[in-house]
C-alpha positions in Angstrom: 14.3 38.9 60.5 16.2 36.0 61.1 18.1 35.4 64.4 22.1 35.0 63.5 23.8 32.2 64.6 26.6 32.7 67.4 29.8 33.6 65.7 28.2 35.5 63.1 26.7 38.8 61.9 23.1 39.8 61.1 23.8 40.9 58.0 25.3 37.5 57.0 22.1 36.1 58.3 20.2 38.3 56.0 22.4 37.6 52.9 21.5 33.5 53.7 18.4 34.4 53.9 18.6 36.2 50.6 20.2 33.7 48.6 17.6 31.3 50.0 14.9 33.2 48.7 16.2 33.2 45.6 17.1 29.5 44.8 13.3 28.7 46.1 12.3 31.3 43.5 14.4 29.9 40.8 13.2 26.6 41.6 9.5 27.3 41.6 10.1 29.0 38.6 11.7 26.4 36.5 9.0 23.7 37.9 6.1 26.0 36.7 8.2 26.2 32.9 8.6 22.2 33.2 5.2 21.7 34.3 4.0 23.8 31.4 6.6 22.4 28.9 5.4 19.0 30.1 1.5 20.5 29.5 2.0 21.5 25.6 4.3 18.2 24.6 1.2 16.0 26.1 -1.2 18.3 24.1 0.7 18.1 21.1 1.4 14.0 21.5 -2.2 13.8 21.9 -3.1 16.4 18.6 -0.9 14.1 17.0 -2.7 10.8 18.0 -5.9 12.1 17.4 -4.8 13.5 14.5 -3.6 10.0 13.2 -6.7 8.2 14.3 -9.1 10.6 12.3 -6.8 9.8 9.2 -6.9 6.5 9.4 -10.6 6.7 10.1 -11.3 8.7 7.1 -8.9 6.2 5.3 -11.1 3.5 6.4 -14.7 5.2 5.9 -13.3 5.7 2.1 -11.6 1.9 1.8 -15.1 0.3 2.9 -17.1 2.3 0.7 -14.8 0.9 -2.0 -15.3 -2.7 -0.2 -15.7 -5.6 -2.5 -18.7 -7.7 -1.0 -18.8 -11.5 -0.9 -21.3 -13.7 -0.2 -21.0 -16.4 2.4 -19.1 -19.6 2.1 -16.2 -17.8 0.4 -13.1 -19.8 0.1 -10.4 -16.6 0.3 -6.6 -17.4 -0.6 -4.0 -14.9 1.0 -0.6 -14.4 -0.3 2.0 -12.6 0.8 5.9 -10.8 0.4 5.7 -12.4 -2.7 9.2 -9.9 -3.6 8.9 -10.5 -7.6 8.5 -14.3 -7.3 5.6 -16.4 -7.8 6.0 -19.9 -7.8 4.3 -22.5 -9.2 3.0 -24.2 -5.6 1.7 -21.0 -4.4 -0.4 -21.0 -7.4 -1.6 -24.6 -6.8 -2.1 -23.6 -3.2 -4.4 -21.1 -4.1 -6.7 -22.1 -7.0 -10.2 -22.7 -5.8 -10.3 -19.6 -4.5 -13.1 -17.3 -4.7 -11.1 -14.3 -4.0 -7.6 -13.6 -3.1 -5.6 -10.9 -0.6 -2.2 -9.8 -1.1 -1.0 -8.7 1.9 1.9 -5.9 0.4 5.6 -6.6 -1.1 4.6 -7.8 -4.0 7.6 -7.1 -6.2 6.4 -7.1 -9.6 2.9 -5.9 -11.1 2.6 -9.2 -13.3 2.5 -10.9 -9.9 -1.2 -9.2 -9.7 -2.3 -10.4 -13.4 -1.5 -14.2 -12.8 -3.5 -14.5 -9.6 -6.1 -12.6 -11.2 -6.5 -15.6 -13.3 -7.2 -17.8 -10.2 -10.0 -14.6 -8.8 -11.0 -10.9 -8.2 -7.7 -10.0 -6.3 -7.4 -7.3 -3.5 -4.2 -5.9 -2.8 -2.1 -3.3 -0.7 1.3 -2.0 -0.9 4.5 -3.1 1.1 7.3 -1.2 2.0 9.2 -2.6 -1.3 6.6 -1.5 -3.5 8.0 1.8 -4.7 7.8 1.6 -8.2 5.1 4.0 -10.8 2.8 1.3 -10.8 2.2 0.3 -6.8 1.6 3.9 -6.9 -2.1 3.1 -7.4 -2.3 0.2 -4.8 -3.8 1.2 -1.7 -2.0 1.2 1.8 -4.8 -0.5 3.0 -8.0 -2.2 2.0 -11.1 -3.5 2.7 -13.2 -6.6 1.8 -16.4 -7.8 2.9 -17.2 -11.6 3.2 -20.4 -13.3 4.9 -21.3 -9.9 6.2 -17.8 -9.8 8.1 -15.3 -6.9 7.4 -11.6 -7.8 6.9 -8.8 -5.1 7.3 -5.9 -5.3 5.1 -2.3 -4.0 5.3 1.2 -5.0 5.0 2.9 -4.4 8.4 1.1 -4.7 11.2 3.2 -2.0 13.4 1.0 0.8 11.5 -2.3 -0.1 12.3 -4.1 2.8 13.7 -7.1 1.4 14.4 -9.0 -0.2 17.3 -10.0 -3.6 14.8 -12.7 -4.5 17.2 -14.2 -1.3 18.1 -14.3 0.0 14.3 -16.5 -3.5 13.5 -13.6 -5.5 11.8 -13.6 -9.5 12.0 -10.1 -9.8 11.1 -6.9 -8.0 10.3 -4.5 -9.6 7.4 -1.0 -8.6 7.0 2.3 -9.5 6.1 5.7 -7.9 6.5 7.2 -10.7 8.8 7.4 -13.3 6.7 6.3 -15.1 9.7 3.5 -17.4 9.6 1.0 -16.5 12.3 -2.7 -16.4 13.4 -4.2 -15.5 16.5 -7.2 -14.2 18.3 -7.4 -11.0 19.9 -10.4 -9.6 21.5 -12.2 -11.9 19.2 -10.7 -10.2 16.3 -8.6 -12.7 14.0 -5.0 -11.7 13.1 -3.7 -13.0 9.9 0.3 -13.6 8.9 0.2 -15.9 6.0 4.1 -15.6 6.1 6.0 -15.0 2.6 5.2 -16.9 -0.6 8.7 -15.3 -2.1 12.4 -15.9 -1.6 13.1 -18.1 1.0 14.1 -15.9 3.9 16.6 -17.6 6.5 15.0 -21.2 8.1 11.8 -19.3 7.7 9.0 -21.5 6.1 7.4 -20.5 2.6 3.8 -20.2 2.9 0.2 -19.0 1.8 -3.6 -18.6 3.9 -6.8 -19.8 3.8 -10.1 -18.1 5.5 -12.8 -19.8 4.8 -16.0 -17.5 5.9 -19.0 -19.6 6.8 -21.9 -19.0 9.8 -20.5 -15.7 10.6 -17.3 -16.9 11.6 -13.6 -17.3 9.3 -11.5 -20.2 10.0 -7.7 -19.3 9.2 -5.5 -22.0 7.6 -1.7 -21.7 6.9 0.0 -23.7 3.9 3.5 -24.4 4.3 4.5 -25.1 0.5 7.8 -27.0 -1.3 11.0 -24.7 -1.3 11.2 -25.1 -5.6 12.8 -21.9 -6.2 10.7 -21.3 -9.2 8.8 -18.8 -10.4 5.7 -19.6 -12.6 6.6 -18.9 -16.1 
């Protein structure tokens, strides 16, 4: 037992050391529950993340086995956020083609049917695509070119993929409507920026990749602000 202090009792002493005893077993107590609460949320975070990787491989494995293959020396046009309007100088802009990628928000399903006229088209749905027919557009997509694979999708916040270490040259998107291209790891990222309505001082734009000796150069086309849509 405790000694008392001068000017009181044992059996205060005792009740200190009581009360003591109990907030130390209160507090180990609740650091063991947070430990353990801390324990299951980083299990389940991680179920979650490896749950949403095997998804998106499985997604991928299936997309790839879909792939449309092109040979080398493939001129490949890439349009996006087109939002129901197709105008004329994107269209110009992209013939000579031999195949083109919309990267999502394409507005209206004729949209696919006229560049289909210019080449073999592949396509994924944007966030505004929400009608019965972008129903059977793919969230993502795959195309081979030169023996390089090239990841589609429209915003590149849901990418849930490691590009490089799942074999991918490049990754195309949209959703910005910024213009951008940019290496990563050695892994080309692809932002033709929007072909539709002109969105604040933002440009209006289309891609090229041109796939040659195992490499793709990227090209951005800043086209005329017309206003028209191709009749």
């Amino acid at each position: 037992m405790a000694r008392a202090k001068p000017g009181t009792s044992g059996k205060a002493a005792t009740i200190d050391n009581a009360c003591a005893a109990a907030f130390f077993s209160q507090w180990a107590w609740s650091t063991s529950t947070s430990s353990k609460r801390w324990d299951a949320s980083r299990t389940q975070a991680g179920g979650v993340a490896e749950s949403n990787s095997m998804r998106a491989s499985s997604h991928v494995r299936e997309a790839r086995g879909k792939a449309k293959r092109y040979a080398a020396g493939m001129r490949v046009g890439v349009i996006s956020d087109t939002h129901g309007l197709l105008r004329p100088e994107a269209v110009a802009a992209l013939r000579g083609s031999d195949c083109i990628i919309h990267a999502g928000d394409i507005g209206e399903r004729d949209i696919l049917g006229k560049l289909g006229e210019i080449a073999p088209v592949t396509a994924v749905r944007g966030n505004v695509d929400v009608e019965g027919w972008a129903k059977r557009i793919p969230k993502i997509d795959v195309l081979e070119a030169g023996g390089l694979s090239i990841y589609v999708l429209h915003n590149l916040e849901e990418l849930e993929l490691d590009p490089k270490a799942a074999g991918f040259a490049a990754v195309i998107y949209g959703h910005s409507h910024v213009p951008k291209q940019e290496l990563r790891d050695g892994v080309l990222y692809f932002n033709p920026g929007s072909a539709g309505p002109k969105r604040f001082t933002l440009p209006i734009s289309v891609g090229k990749l041109t796939v040659q000796g195992g490499k793709i150069v990227a090209e951005i086309v800043e086209i005329q602000d017309s206003g028209r849509a191709k009749p």
